[in-house]
Predicted model as a PDB file, atoms N, CA, C, CB and O in Angstrom, pLDDT in the B-factor column:
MODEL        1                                                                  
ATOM      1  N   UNK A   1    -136.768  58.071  32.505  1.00 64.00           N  
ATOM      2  CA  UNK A   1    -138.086  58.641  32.566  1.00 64.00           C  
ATOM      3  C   UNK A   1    -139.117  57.576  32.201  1.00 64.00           C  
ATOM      4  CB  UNK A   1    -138.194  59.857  31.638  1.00 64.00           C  
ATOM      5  O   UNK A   1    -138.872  56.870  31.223  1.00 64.00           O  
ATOM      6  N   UNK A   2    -140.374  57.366  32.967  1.00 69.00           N  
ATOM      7  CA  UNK A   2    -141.314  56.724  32.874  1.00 69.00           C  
ATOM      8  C   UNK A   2    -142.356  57.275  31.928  1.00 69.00           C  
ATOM      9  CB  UNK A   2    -141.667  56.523  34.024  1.00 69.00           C  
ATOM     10  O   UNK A   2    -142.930  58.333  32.188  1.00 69.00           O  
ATOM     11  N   UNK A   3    -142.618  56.564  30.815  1.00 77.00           N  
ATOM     12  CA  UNK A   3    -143.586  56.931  29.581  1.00 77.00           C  
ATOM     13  C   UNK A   3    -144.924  56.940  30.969  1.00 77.00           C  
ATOM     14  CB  UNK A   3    -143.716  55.388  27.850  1.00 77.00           C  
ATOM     15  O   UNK A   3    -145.085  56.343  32.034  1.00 77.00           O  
ATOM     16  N   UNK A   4    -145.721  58.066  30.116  1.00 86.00           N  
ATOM     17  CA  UNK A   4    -146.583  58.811  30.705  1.00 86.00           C  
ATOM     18  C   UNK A   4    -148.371  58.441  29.386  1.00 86.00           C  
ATOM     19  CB  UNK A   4    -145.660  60.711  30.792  1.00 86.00           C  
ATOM     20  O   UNK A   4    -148.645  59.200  28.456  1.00 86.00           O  
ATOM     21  N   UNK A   5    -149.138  57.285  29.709  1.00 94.00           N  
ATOM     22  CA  UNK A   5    -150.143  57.345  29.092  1.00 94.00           C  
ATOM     23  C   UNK A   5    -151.219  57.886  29.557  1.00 94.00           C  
ATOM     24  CB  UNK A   5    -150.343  56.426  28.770  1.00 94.00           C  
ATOM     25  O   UNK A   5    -151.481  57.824  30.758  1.00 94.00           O  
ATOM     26  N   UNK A   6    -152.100  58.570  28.574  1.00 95.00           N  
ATOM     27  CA  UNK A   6    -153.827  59.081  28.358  1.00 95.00           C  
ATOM     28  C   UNK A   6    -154.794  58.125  28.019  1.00 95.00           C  
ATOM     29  CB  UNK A   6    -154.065  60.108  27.169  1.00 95.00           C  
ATOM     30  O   UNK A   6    -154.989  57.681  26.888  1.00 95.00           O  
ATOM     31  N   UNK A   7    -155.451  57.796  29.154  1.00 93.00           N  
ATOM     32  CA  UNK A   7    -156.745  57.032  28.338  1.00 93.00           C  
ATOM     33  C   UNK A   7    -157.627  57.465  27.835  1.00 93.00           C  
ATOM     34  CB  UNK A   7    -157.432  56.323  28.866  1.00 93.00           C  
ATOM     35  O   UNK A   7    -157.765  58.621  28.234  1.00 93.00           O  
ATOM     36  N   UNK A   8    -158.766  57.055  26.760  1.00 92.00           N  
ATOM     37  CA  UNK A   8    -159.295  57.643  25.714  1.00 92.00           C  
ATOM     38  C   UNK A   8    -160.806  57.201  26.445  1.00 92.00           C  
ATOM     39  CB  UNK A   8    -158.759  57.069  24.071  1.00 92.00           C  
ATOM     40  O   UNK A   8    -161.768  57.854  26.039  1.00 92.00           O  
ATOM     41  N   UNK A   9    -160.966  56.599  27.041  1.00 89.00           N  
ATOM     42  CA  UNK A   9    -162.323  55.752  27.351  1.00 89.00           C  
ATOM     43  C   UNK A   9    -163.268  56.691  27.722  1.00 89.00           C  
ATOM     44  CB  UNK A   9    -162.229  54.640  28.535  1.00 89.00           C  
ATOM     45  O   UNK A   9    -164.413  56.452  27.339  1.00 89.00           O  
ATOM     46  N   UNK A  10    -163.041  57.966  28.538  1.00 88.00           N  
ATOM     47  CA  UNK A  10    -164.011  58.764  28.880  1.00 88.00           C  
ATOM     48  C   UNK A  10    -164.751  59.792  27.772  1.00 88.00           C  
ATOM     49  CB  UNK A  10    -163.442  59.435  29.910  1.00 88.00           C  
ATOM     50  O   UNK A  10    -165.912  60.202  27.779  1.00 88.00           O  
ATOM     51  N   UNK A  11    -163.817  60.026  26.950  1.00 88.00           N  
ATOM     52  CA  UNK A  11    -164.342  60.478  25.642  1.00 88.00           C  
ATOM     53  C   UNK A  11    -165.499  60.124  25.336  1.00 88.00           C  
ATOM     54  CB  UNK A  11    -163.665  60.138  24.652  1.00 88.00           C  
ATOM     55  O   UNK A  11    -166.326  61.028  25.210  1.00 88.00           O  
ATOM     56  N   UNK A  12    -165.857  58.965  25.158  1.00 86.00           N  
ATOM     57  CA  UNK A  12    -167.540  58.205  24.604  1.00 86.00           C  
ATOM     58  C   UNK A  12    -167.811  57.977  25.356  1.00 86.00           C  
ATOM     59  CB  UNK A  12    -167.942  57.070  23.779  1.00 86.00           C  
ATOM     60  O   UNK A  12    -169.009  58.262  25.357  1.00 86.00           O  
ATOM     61  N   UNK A  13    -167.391  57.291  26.862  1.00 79.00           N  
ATOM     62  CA  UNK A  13    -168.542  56.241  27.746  1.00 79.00           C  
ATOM     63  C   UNK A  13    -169.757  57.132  28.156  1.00 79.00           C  
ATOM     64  CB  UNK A  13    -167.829  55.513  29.366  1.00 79.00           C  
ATOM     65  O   UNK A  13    -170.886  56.644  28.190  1.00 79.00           O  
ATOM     66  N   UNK A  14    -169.494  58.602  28.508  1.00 75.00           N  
ATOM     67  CA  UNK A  14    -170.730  58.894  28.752  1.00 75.00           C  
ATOM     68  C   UNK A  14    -170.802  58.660  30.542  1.00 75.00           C  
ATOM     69  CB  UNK A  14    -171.730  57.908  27.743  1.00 75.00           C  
ATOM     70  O   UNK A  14    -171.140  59.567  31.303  1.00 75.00           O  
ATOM     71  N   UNK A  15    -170.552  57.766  30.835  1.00 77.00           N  
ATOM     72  CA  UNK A  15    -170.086  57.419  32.697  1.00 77.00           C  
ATOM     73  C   UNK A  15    -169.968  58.938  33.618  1.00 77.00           C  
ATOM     74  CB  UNK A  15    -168.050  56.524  32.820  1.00 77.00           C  
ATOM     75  O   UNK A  15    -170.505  59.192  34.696  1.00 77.00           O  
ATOM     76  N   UNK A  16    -169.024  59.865  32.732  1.00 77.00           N  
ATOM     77  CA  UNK A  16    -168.732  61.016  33.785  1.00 77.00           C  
ATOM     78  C   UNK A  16    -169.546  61.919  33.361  1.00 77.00           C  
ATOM     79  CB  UNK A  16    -167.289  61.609  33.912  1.00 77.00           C  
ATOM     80  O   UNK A  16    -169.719  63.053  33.809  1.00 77.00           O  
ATOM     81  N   UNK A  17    -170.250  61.191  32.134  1.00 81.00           N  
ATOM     82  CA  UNK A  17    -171.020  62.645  31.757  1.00 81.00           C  
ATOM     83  C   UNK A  17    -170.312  63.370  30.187  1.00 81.00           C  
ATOM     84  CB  UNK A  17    -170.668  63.940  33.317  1.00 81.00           C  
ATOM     85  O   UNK A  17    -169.093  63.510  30.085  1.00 81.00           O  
ATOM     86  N   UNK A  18    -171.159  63.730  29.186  1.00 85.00           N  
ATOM     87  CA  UNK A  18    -170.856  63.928  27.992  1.00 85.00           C  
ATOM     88  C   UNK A  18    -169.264  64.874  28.004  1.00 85.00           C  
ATOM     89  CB  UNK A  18    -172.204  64.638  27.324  1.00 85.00           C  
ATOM     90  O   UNK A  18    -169.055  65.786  28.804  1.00 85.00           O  
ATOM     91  N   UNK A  19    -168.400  64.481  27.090  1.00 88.00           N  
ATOM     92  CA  UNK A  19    -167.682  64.854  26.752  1.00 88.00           C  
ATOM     93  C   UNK A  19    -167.426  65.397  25.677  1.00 88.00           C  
ATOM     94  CB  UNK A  19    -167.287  64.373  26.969  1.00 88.00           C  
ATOM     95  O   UNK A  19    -166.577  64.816  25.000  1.00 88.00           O  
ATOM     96  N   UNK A  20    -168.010  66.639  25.125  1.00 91.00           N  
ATOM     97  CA  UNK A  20    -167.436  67.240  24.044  1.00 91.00           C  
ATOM     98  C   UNK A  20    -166.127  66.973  22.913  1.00 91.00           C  
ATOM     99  CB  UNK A  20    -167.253  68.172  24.589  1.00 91.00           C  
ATOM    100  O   UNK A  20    -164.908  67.023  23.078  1.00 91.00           O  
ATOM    101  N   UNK A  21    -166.878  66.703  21.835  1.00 89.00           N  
ATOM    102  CA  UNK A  21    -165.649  66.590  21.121  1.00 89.00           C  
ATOM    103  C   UNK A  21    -164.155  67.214  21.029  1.00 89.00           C  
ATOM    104  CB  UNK A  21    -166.024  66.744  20.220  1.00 89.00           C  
ATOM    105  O   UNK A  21    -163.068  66.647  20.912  1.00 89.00           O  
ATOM    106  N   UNK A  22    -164.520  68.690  21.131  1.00 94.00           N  
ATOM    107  CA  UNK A  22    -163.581  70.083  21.209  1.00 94.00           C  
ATOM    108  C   UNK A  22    -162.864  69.719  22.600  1.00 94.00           C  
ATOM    109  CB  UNK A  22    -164.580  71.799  21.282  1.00 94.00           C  
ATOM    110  O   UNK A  22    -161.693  70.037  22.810  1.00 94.00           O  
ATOM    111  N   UNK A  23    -163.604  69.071  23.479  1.00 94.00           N  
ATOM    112  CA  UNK A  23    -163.212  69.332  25.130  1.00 94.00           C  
ATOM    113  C   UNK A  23    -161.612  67.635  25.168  1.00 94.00           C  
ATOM    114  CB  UNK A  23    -165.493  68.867  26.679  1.00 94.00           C  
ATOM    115  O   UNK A  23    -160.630  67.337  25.848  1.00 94.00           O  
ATOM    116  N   UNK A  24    -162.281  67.159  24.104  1.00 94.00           N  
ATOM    117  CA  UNK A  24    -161.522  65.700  23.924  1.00 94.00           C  
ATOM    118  C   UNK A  24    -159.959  66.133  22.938  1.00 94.00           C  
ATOM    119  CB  UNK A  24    -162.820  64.364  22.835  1.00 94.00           C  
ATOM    120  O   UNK A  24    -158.788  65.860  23.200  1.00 94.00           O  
ATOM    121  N   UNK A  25    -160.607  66.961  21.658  1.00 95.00           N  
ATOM    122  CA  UNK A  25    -159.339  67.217  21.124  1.00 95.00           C  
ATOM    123  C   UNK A  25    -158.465  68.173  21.949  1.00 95.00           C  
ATOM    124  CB  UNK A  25    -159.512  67.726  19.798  1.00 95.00           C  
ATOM    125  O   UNK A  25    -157.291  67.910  21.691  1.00 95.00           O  
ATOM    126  N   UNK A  26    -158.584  69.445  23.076  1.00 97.00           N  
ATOM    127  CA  UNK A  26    -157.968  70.154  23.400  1.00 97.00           C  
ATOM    128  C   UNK A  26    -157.217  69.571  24.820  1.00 97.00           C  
ATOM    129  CB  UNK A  26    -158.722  71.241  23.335  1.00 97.00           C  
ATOM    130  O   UNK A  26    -156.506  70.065  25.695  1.00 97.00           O  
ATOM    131  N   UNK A  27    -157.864  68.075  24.497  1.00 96.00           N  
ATOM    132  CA  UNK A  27    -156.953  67.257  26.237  1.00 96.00           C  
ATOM    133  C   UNK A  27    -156.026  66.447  25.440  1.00 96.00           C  
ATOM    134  CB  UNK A  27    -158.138  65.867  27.644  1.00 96.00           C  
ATOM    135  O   UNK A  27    -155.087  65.946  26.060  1.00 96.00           O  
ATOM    136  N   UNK A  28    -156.128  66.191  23.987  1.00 97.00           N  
ATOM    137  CA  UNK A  28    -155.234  65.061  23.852  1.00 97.00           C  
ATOM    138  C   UNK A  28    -153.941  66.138  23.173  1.00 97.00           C  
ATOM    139  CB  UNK A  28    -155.956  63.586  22.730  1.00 97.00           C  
ATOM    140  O   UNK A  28    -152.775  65.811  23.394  1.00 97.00           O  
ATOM    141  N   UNK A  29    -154.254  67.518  22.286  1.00 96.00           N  
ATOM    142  CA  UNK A  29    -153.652  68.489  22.344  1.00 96.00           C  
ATOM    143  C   UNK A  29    -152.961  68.909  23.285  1.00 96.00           C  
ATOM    144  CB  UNK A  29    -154.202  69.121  22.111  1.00 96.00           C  
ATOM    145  O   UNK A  29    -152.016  69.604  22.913  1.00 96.00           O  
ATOM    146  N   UNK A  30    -153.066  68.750  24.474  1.00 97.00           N  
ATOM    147  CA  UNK A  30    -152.498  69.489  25.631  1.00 97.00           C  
ATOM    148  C   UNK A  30    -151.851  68.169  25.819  1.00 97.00           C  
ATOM    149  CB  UNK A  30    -153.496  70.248  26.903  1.00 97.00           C  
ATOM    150  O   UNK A  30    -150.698  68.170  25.387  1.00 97.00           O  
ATOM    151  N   UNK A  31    -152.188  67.187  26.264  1.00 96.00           N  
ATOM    152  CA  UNK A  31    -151.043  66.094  26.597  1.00 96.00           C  
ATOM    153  C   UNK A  31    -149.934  65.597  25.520  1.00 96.00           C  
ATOM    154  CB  UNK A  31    -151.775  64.810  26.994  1.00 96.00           C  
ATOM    155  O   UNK A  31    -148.958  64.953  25.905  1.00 96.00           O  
ATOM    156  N   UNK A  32    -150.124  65.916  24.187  1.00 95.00           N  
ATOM    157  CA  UNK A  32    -148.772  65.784  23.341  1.00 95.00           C  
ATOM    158  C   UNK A  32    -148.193  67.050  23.439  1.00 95.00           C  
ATOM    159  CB  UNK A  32    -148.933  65.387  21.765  1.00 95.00           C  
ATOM    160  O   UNK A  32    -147.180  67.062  22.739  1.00 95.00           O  
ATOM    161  N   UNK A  33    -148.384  68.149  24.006  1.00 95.00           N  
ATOM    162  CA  UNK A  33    -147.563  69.308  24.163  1.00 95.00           C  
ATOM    163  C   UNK A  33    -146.813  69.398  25.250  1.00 95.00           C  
ATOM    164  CB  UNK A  33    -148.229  70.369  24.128  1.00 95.00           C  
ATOM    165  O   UNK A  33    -145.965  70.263  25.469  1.00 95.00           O  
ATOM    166  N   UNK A  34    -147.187  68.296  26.101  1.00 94.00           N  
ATOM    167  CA  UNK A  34    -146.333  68.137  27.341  1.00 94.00           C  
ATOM    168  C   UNK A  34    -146.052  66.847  27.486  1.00 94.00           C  
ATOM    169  CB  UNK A  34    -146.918  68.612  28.582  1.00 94.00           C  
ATOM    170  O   UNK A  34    -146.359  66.278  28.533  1.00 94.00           O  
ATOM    171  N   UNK A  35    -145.423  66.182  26.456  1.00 92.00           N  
ATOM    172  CA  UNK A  35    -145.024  64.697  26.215  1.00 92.00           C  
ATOM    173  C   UNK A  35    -145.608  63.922  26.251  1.00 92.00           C  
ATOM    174  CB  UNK A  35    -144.342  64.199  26.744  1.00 92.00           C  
ATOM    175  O   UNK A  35    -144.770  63.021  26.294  1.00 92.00           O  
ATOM    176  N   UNK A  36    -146.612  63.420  26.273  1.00 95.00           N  
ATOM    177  CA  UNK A  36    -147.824  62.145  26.523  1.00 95.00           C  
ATOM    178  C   UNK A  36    -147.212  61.608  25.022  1.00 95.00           C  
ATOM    179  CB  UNK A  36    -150.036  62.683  26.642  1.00 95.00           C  
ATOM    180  O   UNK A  36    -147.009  62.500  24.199  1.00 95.00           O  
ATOM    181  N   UNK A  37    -146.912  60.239  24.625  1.00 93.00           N  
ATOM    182  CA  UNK A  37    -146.848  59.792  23.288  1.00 93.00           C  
ATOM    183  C   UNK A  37    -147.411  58.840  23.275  1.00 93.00           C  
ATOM    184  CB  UNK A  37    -145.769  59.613  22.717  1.00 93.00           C  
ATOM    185  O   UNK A  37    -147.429  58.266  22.186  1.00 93.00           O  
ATOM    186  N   UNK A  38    -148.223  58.114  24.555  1.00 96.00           N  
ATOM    187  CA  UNK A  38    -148.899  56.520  24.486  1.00 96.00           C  
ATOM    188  C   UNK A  38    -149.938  56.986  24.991  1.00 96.00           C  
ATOM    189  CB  UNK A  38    -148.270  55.123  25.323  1.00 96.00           C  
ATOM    190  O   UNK A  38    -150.043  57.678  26.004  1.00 96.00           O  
ATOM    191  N   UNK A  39    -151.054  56.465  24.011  1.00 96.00           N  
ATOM    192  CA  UNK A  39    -152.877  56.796  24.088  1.00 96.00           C  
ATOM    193  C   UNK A  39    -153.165  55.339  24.125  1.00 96.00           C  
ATOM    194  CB  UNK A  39    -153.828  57.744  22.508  1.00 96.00           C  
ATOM    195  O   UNK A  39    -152.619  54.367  23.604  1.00 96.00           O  
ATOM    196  N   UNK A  40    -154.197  55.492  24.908  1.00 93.00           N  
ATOM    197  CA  UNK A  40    -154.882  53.806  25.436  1.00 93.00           C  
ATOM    198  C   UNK A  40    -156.402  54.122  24.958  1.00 93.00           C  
ATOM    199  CB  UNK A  40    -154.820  53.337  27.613  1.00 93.00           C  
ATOM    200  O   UNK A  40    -157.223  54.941  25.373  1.00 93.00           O  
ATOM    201  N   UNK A  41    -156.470  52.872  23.626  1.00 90.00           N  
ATOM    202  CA  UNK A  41    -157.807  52.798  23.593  1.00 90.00           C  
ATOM    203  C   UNK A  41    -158.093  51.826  23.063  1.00 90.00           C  
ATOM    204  CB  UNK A  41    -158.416  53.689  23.117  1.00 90.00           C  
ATOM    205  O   UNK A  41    -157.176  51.093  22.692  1.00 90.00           O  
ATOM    206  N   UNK A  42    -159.706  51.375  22.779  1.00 84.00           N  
ATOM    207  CA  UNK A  42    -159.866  49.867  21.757  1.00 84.00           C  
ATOM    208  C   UNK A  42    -161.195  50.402  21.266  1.00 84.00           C  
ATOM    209  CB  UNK A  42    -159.989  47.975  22.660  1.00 84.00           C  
ATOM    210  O   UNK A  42    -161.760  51.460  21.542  1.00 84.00           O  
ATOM    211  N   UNK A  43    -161.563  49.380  20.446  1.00 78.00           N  
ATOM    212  CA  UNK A  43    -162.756  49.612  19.502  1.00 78.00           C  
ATOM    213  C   UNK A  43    -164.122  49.691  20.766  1.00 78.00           C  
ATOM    214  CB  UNK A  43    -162.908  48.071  18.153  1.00 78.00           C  
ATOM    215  O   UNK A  43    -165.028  50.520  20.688  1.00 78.00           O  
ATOM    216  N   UNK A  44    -164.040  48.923  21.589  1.00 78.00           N  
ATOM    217  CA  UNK A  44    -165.370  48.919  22.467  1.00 78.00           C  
ATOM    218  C   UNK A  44    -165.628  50.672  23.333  1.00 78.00           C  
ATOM    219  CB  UNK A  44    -165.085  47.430  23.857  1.00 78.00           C  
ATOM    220  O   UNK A  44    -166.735  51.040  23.726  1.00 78.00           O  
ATOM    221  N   UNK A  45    -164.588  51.356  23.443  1.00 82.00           N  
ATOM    222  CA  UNK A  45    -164.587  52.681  24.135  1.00 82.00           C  
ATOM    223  C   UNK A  45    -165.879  53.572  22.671  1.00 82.00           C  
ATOM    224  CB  UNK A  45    -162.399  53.473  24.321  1.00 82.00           C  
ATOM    225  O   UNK A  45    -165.638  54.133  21.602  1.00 82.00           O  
ATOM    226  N   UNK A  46    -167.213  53.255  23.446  1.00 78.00           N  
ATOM    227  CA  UNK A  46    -168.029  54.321  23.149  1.00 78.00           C  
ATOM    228  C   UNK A  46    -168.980  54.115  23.439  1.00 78.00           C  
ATOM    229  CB  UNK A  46    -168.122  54.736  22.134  1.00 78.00           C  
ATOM    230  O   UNK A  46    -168.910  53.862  24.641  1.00 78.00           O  
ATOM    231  N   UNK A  47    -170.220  54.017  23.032  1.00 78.00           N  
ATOM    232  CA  UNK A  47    -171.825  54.326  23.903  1.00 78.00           C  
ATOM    233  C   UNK A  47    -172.707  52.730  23.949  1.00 78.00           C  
ATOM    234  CB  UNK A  47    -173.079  55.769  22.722  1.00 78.00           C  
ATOM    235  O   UNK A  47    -172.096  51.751  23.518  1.00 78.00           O  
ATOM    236  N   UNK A  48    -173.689  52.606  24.317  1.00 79.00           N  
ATOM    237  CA  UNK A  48    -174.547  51.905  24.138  1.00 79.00           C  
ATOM    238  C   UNK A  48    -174.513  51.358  22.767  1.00 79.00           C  
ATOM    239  CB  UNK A  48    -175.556  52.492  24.490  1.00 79.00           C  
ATOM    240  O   UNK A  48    -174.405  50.185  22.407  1.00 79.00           O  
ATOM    241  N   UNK A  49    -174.591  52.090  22.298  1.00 84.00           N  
ATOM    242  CA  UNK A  49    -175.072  51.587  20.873  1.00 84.00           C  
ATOM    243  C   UNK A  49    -173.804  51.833  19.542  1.00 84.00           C  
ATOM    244  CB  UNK A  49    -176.626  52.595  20.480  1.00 84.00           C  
ATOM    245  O   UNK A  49    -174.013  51.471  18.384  1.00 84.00           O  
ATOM    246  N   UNK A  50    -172.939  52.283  19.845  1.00 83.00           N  
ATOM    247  CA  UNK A  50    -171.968  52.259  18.796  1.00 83.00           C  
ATOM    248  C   UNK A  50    -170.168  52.158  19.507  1.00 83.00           C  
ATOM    249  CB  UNK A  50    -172.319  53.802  17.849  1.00 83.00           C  
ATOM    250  O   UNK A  50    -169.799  52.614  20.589  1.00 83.00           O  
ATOM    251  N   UNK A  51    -169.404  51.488  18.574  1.00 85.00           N  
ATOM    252  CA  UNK A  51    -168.044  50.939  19.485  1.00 85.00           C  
ATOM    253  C   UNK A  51    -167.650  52.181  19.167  1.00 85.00           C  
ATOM    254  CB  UNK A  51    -166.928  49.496  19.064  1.00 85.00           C  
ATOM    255  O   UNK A  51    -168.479  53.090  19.197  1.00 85.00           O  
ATOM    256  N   UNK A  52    -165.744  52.528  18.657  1.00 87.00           N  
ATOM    257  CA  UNK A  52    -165.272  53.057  18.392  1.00 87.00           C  
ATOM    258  C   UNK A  52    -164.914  54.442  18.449  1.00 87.00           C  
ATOM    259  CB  UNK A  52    -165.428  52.680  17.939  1.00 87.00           C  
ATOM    260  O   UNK A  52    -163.821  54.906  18.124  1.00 87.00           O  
ATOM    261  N   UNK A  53    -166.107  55.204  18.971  1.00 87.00           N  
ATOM    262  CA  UNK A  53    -166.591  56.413  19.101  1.00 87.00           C  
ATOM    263  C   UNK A  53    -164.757  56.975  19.705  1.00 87.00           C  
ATOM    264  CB  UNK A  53    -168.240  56.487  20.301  1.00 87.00           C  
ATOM    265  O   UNK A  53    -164.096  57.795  19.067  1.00 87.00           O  
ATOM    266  N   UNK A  54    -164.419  56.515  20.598  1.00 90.00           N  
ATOM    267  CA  UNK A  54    -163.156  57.473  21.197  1.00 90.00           C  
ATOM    268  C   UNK A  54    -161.995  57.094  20.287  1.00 90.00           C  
ATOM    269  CB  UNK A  54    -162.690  57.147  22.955  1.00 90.00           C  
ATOM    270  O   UNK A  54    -161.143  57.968  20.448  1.00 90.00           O  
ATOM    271  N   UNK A  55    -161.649  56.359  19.569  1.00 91.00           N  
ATOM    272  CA  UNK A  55    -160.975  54.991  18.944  1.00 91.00           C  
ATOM    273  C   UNK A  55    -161.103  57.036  17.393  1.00 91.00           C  
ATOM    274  CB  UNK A  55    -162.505  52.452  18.725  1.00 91.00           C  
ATOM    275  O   UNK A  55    -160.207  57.873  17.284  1.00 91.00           O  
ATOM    276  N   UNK A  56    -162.246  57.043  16.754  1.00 91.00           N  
ATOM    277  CA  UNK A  56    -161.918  58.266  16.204  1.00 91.00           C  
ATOM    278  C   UNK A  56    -161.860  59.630  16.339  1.00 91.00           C  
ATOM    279  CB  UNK A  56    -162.296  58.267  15.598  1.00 91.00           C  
ATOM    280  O   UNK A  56    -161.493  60.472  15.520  1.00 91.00           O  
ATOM    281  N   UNK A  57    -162.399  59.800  17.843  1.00 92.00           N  
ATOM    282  CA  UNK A  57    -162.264  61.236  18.738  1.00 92.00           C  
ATOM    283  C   UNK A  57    -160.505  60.844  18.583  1.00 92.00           C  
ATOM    284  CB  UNK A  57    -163.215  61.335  20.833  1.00 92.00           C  
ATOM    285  O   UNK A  57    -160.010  61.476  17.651  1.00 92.00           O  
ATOM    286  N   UNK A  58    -159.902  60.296  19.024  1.00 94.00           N  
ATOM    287  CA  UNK A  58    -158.356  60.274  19.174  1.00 94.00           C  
ATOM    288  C   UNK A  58    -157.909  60.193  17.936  1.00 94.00           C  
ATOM    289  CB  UNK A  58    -157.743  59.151  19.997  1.00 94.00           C  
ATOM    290  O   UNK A  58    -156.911  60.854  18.224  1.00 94.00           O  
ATOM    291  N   UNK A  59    -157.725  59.927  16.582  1.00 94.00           N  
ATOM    292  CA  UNK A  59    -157.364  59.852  15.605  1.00 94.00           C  
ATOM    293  C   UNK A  59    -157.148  61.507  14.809  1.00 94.00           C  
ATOM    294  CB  UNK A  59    -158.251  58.871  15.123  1.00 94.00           C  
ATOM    295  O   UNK A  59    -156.254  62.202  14.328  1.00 94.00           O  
ATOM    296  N   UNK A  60    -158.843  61.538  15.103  1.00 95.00           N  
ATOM    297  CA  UNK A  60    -158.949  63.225  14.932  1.00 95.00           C  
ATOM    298  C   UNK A  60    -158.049  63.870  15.131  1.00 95.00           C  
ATOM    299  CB  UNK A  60    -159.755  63.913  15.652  1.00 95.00           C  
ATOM    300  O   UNK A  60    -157.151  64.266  14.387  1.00 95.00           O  
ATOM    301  N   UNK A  61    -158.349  64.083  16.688  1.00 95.00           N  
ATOM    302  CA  UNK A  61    -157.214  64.760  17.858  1.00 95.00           C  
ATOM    303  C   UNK A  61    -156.183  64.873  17.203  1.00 95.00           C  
ATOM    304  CB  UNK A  61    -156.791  63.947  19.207  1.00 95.00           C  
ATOM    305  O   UNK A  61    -155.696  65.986  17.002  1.00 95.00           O  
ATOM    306  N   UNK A  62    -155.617  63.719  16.719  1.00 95.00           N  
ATOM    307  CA  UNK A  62    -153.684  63.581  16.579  1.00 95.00           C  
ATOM    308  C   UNK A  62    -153.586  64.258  15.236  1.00 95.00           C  
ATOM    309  CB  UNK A  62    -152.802  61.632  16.456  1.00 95.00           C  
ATOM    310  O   UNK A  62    -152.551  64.861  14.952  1.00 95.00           O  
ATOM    311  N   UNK A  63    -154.231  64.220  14.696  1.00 93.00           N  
ATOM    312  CA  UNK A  63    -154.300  64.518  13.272  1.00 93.00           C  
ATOM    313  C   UNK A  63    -152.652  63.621  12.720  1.00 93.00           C  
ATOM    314  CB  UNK A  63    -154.391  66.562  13.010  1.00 93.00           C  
ATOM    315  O   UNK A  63    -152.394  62.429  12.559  1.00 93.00           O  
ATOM    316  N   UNK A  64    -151.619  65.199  12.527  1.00 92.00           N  
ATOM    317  CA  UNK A  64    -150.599  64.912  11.861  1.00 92.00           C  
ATOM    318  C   UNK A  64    -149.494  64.132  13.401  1.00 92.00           C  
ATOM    319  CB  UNK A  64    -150.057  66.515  10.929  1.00 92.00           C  
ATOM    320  O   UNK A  64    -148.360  63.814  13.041  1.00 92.00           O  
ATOM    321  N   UNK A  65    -149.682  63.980  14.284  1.00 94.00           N  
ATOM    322  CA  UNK A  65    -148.714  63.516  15.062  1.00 94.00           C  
ATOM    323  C   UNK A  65    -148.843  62.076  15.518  1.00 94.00           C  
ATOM    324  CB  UNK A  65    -148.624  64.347  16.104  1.00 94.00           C  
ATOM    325  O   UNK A  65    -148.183  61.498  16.382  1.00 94.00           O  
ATOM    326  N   UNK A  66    -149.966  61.552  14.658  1.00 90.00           N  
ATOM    327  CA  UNK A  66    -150.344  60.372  14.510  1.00 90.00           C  
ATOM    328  C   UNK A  66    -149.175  59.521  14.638  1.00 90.00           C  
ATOM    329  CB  UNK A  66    -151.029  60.235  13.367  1.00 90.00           C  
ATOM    330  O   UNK A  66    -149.200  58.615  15.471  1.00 90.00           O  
ATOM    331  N   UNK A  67    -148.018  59.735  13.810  1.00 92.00           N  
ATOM    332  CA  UNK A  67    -146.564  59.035  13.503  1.00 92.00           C  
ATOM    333  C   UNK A  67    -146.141  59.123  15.019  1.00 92.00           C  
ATOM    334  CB  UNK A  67    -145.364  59.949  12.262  1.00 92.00           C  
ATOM    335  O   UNK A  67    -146.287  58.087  15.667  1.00 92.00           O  
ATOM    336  N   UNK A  68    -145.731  60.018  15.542  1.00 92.00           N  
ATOM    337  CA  UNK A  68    -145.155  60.070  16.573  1.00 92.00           C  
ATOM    338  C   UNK A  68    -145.593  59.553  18.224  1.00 92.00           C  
ATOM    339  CB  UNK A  68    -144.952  61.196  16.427  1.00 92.00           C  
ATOM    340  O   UNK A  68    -145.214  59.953  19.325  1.00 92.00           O  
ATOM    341  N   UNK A  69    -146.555  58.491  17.810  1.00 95.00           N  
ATOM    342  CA  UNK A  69    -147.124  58.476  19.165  1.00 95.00           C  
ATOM    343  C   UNK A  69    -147.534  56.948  19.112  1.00 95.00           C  
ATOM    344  CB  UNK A  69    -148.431  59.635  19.461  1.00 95.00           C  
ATOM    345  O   UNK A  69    -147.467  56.480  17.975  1.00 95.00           O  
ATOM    346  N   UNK A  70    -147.953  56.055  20.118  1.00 93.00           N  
ATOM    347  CA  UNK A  70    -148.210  54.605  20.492  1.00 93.00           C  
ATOM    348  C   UNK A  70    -149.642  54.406  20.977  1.00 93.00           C  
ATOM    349  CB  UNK A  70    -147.216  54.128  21.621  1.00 93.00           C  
ATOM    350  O   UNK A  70    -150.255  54.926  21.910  1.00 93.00           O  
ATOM    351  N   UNK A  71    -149.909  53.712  20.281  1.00 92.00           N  
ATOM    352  CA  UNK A  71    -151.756  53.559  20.513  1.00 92.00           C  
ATOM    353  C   UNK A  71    -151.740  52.347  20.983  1.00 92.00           C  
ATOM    354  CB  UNK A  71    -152.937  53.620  19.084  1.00 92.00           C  
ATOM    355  O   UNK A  71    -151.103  51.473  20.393  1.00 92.00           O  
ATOM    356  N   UNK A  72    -152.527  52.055  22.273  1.00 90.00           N  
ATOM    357  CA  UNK A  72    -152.564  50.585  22.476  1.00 90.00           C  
ATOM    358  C   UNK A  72    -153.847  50.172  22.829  1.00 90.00           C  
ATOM    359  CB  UNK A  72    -151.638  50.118  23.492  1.00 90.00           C  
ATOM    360  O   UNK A  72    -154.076  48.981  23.040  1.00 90.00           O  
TER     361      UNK A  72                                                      
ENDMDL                                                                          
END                                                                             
C-alpha cells in the first residue's frame, strides 16, 4: 500500500479562499479516520503577513494523534 499524504497549505494561503478553522480541523479529522498518517507542511504555509498559520491549524487538528503520524 502506497502512504497516502494531506497538504496543509490551503488552510492559511487564502488562494482558494478563507478556510475556516473548524472546516481545517474536520478535514484533517476525517483523513486520520481513513488512514492519512503523512501531513505536508512548513513554516511559510500562511498569509501575507504571518508564516506558520497552517503549521498550528494542523497541530491543533491532531491534537492527541500527533504520535502517530509524519509531518514533513
Amino acid at each position: 500500500m502506497n502512504p497516502i499524504a494531506l497538504g496543509t497549505w490551503a488552510f492559511a494561503s487564502q488562494i482558494y479562499g478563507d478556510v475556516p478553522a473548524q472546516d481545517a480541523h474536520d478535514t484533517v479529522r476525517y483523513a486520520l479516520d481513513h488512514g492519512v498518517t503523512t501531513f505536508d507542511t512548513a513554516p511559510l504555509y500562511g498569509s501575507k503577513t504571518e508564516d506558520g498559520i497552517s503549521e498550528r491549524i494542523l497541530a491543533d487538528a491532531l491534537g492527541d494523534a500527533l504520535d502517530r503520524v509524519t509531518i514533513s
